[in-house]
C-alpha positions as CSV (number, residue, x, y, z in Angstrom):
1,X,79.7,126.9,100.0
2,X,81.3,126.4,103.2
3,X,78.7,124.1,104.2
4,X,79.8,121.8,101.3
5,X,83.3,121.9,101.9
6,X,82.7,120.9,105.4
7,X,80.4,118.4,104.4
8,X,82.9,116.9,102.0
9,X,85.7,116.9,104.8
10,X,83.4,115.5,107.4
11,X,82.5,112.2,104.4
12,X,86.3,111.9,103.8
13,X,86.9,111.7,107.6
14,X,84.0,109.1,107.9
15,X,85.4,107.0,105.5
16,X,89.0,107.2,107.1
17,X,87.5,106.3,110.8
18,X,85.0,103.2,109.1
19,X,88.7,102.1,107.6
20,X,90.7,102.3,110.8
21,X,87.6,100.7,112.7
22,X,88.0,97.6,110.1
23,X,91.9,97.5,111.0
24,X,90.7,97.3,114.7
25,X,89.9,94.3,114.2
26,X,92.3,91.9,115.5
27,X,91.9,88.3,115.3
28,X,92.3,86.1,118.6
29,X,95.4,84.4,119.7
30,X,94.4,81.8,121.1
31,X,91.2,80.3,119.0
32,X,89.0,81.5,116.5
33,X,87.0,84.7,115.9
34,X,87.7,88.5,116.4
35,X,88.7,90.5,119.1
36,X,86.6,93.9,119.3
37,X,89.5,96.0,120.6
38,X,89.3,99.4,122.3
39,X,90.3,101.1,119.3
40,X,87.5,100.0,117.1
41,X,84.8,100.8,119.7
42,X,86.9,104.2,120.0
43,X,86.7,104.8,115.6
44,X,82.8,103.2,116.0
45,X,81.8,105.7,118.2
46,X,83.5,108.6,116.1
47,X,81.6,107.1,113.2
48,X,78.5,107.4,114.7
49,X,79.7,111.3,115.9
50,X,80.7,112.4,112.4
51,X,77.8,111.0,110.7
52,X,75.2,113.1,112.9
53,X,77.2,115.9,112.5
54,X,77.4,115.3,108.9
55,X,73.8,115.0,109.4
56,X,73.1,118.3,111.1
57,X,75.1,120.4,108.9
58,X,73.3,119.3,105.5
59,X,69.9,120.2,107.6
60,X,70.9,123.5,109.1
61,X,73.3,124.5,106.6
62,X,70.5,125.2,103.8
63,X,72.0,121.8,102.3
């Protein structure tokens, strides 16, 4: 059970972090395109994080 709940927090926090990454996004000021700022690579890298740890807690929890 526990290993659910957990599992549901960690997809809800995923999904918060891939929605601030989008807002990251910031377009240029002076032409066209995107900016990657340091915020974005910050949430990316949290995504990346959360998703193997959502990961490791389906395979070891018994999920």
């Amino acid at each position: 059970m526990l290993a659910d709940w957990v599992t549901i927090v960690l997809g809800i926090v995923i999904i918060f972090l891939a929605v601030v990454t989008a807002l990251g996004f910031r377009r240029k000021e002076n032409g066209p395109g995107w900016r990657f700022t340091w915020w974005a690579w910050v949430t990316a890298v949290g995504n990346v994080v959360f998703g193997v740890l959502l990961v490791a807690v389906r395979v070891w929890g018994g999920g």
